[in-house]
C-alpha positions in Angstrom: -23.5 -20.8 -21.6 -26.4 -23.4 -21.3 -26.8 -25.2 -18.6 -27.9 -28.4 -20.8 -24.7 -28.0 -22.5 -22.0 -25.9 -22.4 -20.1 -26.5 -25.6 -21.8 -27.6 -28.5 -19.6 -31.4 -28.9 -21.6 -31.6 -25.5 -25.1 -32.2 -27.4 -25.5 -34.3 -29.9 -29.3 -33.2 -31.0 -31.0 -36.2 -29.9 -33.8 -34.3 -28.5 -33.8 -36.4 -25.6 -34.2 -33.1 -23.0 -37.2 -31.7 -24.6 -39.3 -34.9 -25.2 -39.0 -35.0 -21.2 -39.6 -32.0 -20.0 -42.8 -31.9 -18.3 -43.7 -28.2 -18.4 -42.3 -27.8 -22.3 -40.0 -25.5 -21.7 -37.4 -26.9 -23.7 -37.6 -26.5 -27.3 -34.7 -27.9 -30.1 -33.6 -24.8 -31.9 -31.0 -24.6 -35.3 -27.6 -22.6 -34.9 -26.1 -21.4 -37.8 -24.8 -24.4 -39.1 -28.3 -25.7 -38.8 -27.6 -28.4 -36.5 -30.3 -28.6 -33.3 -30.0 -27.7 -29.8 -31.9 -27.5 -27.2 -33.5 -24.5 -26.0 -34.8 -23.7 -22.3 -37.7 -20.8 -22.3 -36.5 -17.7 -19.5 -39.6 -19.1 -17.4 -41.9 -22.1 -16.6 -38.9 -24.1 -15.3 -38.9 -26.6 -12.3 -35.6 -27.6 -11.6 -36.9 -31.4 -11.4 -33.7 -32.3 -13.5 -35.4 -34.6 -15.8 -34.0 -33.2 -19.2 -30.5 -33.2 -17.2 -31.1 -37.3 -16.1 -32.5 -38.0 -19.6 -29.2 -36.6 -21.9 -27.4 -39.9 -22.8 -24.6 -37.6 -23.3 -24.1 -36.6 -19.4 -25.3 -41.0 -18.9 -23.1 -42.4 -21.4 -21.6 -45.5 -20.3 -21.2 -48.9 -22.0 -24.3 -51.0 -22.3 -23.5 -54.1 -19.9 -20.4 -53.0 -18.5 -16.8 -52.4 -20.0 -16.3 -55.5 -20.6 -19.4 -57.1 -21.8 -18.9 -60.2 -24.8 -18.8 -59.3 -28.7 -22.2 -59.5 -30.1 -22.8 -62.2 -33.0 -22.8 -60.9 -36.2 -24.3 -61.6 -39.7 -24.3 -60.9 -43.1 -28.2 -60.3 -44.8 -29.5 -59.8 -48.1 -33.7 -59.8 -48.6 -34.7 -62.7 -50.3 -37.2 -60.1 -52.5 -35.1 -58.9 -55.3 -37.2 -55.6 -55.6 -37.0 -55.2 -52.0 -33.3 -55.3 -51.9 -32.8 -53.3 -55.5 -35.0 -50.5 -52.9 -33.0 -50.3 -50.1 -29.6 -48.8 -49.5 -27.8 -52.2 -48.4 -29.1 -55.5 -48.0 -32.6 -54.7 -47.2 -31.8 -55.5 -43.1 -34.5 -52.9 -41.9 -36.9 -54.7 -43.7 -36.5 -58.0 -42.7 -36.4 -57.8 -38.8 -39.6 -55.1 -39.2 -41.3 -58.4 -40.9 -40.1 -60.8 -38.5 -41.1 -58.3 -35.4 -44.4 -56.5 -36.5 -47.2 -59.4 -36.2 -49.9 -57.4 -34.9 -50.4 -54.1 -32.8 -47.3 -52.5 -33.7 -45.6 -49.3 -34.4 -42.2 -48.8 -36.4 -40.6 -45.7 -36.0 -38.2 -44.4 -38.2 -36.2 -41.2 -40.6 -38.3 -39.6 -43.3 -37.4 -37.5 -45.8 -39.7 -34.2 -47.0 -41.4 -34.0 -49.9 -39.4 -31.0 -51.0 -36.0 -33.2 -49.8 -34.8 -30.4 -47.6 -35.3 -32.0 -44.4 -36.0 -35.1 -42.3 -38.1 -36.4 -39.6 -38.9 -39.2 -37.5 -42.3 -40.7 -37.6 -43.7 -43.7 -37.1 -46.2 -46.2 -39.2 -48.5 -48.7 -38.0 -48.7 -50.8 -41.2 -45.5 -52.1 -43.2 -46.9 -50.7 -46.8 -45.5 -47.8 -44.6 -42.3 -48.9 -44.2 -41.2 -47.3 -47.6 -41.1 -44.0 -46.2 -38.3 -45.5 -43.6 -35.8 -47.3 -46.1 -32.7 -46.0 -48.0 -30.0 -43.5 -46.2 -30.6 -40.1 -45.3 -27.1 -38.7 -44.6 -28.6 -36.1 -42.2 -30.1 -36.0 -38.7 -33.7 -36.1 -38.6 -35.5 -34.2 -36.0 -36.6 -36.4 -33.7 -39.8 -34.4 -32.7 -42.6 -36.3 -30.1 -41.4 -39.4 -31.4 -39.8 -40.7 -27.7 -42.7 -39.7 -26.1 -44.9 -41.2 -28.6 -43.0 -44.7 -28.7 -43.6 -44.4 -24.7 -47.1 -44.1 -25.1 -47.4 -46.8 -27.7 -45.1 -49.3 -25.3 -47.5 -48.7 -22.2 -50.8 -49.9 -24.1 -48.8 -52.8 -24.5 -48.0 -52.4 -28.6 -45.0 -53.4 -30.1 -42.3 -50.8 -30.8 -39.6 -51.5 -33.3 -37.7 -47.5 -32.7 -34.7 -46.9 -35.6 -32.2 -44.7 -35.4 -28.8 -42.8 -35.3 -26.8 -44.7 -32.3 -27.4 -41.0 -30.3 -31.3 -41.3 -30.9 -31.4 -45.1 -29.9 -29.5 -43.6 -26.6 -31.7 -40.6 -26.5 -34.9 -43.1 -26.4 -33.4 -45.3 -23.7 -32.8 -41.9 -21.5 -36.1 -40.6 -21.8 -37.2 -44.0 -20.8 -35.2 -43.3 -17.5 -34.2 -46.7 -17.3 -37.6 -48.5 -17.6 -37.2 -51.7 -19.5 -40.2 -52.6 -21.7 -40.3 -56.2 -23.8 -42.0 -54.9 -26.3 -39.4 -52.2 -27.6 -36.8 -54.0 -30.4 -34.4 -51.1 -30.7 -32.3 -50.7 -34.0 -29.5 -48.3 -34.5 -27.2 -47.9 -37.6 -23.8 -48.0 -37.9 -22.8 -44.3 -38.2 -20.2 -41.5 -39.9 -21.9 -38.7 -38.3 -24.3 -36.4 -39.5 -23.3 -33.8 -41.8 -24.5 -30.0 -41.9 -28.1 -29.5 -42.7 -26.3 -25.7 -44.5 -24.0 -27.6 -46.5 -26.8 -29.9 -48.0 -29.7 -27.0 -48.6 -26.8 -24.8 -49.8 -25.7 -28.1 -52.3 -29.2 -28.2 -53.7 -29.6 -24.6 -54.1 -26.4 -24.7 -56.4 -28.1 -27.6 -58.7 -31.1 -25.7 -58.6 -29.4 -22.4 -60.0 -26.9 -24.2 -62.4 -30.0 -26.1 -64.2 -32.6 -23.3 -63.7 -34.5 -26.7 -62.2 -36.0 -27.9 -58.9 -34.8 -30.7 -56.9 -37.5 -33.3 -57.1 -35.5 -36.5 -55.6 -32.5 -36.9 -53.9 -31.4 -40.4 -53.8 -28.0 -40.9 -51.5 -27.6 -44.2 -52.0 -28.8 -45.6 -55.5 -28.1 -48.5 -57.1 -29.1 -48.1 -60.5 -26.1 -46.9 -62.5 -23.4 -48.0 -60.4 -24.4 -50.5 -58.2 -24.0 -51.1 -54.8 -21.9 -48.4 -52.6 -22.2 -44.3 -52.1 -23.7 -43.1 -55.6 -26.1 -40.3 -55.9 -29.2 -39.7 -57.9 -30.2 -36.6 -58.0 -33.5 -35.5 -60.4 -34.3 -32.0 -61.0 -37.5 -30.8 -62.9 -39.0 -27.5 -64.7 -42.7 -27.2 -65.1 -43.7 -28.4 -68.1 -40.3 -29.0 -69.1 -37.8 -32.2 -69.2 -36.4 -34.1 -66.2 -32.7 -34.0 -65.6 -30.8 -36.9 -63.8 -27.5 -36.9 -62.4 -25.9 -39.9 -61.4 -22.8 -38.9 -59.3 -19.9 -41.7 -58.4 -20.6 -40.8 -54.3 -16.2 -39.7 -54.1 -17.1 -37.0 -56.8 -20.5 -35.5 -55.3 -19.6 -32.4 -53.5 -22.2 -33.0 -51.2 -20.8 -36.6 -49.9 -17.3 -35.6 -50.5 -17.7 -32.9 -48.2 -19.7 -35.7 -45.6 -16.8 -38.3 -46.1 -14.0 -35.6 -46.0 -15.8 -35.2 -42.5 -15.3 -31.4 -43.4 -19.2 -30.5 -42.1 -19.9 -33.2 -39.0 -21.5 -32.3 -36.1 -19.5 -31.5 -33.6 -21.0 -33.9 -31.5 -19.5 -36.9 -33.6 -16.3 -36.6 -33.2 -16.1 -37.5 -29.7 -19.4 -39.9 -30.0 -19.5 -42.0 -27.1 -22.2 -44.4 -29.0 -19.5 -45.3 -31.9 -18.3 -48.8 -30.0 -19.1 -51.9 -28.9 -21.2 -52.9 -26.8 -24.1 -50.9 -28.4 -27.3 -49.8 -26.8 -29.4 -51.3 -29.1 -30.7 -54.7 -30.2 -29.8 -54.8 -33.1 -27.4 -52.5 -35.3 -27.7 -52.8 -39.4 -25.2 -51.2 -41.5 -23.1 -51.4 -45.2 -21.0 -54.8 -44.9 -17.8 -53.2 -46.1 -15.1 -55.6 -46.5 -17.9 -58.5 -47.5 -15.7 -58.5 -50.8 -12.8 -59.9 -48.8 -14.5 -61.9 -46.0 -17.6 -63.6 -47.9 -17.1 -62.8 -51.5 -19.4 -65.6 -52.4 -22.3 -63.2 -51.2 -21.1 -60.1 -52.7 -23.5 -59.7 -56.0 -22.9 -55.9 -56.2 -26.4 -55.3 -55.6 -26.2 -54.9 -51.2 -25.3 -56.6 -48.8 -26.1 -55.7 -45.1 -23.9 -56.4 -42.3 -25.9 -56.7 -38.4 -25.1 -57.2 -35.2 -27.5 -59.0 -32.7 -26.2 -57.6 -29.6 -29.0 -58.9 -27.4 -30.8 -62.1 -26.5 -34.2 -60.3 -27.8 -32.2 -59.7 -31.1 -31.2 -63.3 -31.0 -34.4 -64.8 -30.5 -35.7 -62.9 -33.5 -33.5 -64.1 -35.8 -35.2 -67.2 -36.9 -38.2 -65.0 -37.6 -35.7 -62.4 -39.3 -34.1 -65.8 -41.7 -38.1 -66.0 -43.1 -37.4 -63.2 -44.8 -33.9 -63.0 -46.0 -30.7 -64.8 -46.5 -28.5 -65.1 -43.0 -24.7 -65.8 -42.7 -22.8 -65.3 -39.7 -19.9 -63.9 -39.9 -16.6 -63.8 -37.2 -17.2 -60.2 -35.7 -14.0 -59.3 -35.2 -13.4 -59.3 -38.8 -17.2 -57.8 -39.7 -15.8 -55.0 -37.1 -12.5 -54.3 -38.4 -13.9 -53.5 -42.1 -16.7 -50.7 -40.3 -14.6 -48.2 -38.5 -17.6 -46.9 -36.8 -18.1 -49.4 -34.9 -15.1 -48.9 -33.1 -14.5 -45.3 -32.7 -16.1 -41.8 -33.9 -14.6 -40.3 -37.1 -12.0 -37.8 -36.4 -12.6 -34.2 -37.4 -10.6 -32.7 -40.3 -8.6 -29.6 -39.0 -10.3 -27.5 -41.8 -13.9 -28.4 -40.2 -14.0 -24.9 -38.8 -12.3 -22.7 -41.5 -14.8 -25.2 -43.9 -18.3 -24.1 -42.6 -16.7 -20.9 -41.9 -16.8 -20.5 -45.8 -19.6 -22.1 -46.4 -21.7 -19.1 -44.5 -20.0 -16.7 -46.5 -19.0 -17.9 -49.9 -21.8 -19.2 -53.0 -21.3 -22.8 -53.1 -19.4 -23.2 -56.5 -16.6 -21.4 -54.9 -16.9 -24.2 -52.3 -16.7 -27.2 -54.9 -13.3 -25.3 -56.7 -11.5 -24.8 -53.3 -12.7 -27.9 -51.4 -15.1 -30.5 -53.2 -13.6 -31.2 -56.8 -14.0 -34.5 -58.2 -10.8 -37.0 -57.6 -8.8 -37.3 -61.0 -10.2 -38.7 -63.7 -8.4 -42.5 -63.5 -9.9 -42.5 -59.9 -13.0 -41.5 -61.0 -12.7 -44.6 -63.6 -11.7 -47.1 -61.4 -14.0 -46.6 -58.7 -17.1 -47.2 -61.4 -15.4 -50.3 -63.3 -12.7 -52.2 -61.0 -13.8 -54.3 -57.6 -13.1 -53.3 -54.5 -10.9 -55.7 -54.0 -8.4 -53.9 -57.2 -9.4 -50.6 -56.1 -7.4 -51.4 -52.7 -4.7 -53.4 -54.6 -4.1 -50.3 -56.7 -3.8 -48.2 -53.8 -1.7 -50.2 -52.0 0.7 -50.0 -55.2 0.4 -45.8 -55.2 1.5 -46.1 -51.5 4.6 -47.7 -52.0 
């Protein structure tokens, strides 16, 4: 029992708790399935209730009331082709950092280690910086001082531009208790969940043993081989020796069939109270799945991002935003009924438990035979030379 939380789908690691505590008596410690929770120390506490006000999980509540309008949404691409070949999607987060950060600004954001075990928000006072920010991390970074340092930043009157999971965006506006500052543009991303920090070390570890290399770059989202969608680029390196690449189809990495199969989620995410519209941030960026269907004409293969302004602040920055990229709207309903996770939180598979069960006790290759095997090989096929569009045709066919 904790009296933060009392199960752990209670907590969803945003570090809200311990970024307001003023006597630091909270600390965000890793169970065994590496996830973070908070920690309260046996002494030093005040009972002022702070790190209870601040949990957006205990707060949750639509932004604007239940039945606040849709928010407008757009299709993006960046208008620099080496700026959209480097990030995951359409280059969204980019753009509105451009249009937003004129001068005395910080951008806060996920960054991966160099040794691409973990990942941590920090923040950047100069867009060269920005780099460290782009492409997807499919895990949760720790959030650290960030909250408290965004605070700081927002009362010397700096610009704030905060990214984040949808949790962390809500994790900011808690700590904030309530305050609302002008100068904070708050970006959140259109979510899964966050898979287990075990199952990814544990993944890397395997690749590390099988090519008697080291994992020097981890790329979940490349374009290079495949294009545009989930692939992986994974390099490993020997001293002295020659540099391996693997270029994994995303649906036949264990690692991101094991994320998609939603086998090693936080608990948390299942029952995510962020996953829905209205959202608590200005804007939310995202993969515009579906963009084959709705607005094939801007579907090159090479990203395309999919945002929602959901607030007159977003709005108003769009102009700035269009300086930068291309900008399409888009009817929202359809945008939303393409991204799941903007609807509702991705249900748990009923082998979650008996999944990361194994994981602790099993070597990994045992895992990829029993769980994570690549799909059959005219799957495999299809997903790397047929559209979208076929791919679902086809499937549509099987299902009959």
């Amino acid at each position: 029992m904790n009296s933060l939380y009392n199960e752990p789908g209670e907590c969803c690691g945003c570090g809200a708790c311990a970024n307001v505590c003023p006597c630091g008596c909270i600390s965000m410690a890793r169970d065994a399935e590496e996830f973070a929770y908070p920690e309260k120390a046996p002494t030093g506490c005040r009972d002022c209730g702070l790190c209870i006000r601040a949990c957006p999980m205990k707060s949750a509540q639509p932004p604007g009331g239940a039945h606040a309008p849709m928010p407008q949404a757009f299709a993006l691409y960046h208008k620099d082709k080496n700026m959209l070949e480097n990030s995951s999607s359409g280059g969204a987060f980019t753009a509105i950092a451009q249009a937003f950060c004129d001068a005395g600004y910080a951008v806060f954001g996920a960054s991966i280690e160099k040794d691409f075990r973990n990942v941590n928000h920090a923040h950047v006072t100069d867009l060269d910086g920005l780099s460290a920010f782009r492409k997807s991390k499919y895990l949760q970074s720790d959030i650290g001082n960030t909250y408290r340092q965004a605070r700081d930043f927002l009362e010397s009157g700096k610009k704030v531009l905060f990214s984040g999971l949808p949790c962390q965006i809500a994790g900011l506006k808690s700590f904030l208790l309530g305050k609302d500052y002008p100068n904070l543009l708050a970006v959140d991303l259109i979510c899964h969940g966050v898979p287990s920090p075990l199952v990814y070390k544990k993944y890397l570890c395997y690749l590390e043993s099988k090519y008697k290399k080291e994992v020097v770059s981890f790329d979940f989202k490349n374009k290079e081989k495949y294009g545009w969608g989930t692939n992986v680029k994974i390099e490993l390196a020997k001293h002295g020796g020659a540099k391996k690449t693997l270029h994994n189809v995303g649906a036949d990495d264990p690692f991101i069939i094991a994320f998609l199969s939603r086998l090693c989620l936080r608990p948390s995410c299942h029952a995510c109270p962020f996953a829905t519209i209205p959202r608590t941030s200005d804007f939310t960026i995202g993969d515009f799945w579906g963009a084959d269907e709705i607005m094939p004409h801007l579907d090159s293969g090479r990203g395309l991002s999919l945002i929602l302004a959901n607030t007159e602040k977003a709005r108003g920055l769009l102009p700035d935003v269009g300086k930068f990229s291309y900008v399409e709207e888009v009817d929202p309903n359809e945008a939303v009924k393409h991204n799941r996770n903007l609807r509702e939180p991705t249900p748990a598979n009923p082998q979650r438990w008996r999944f990361m069960d194994d994981v602790r006790a099993r070597p990994f290759g045992e895992m990829i035979h029993d769980y994570l095997g690549p799909r059959p090989a005219m799957r495999r096929l299809a997903s790397r030379f047929l559209s979208k569009k076929a791919q679902r045709r086809i499937k549509a066919i099987l299902k009959r």
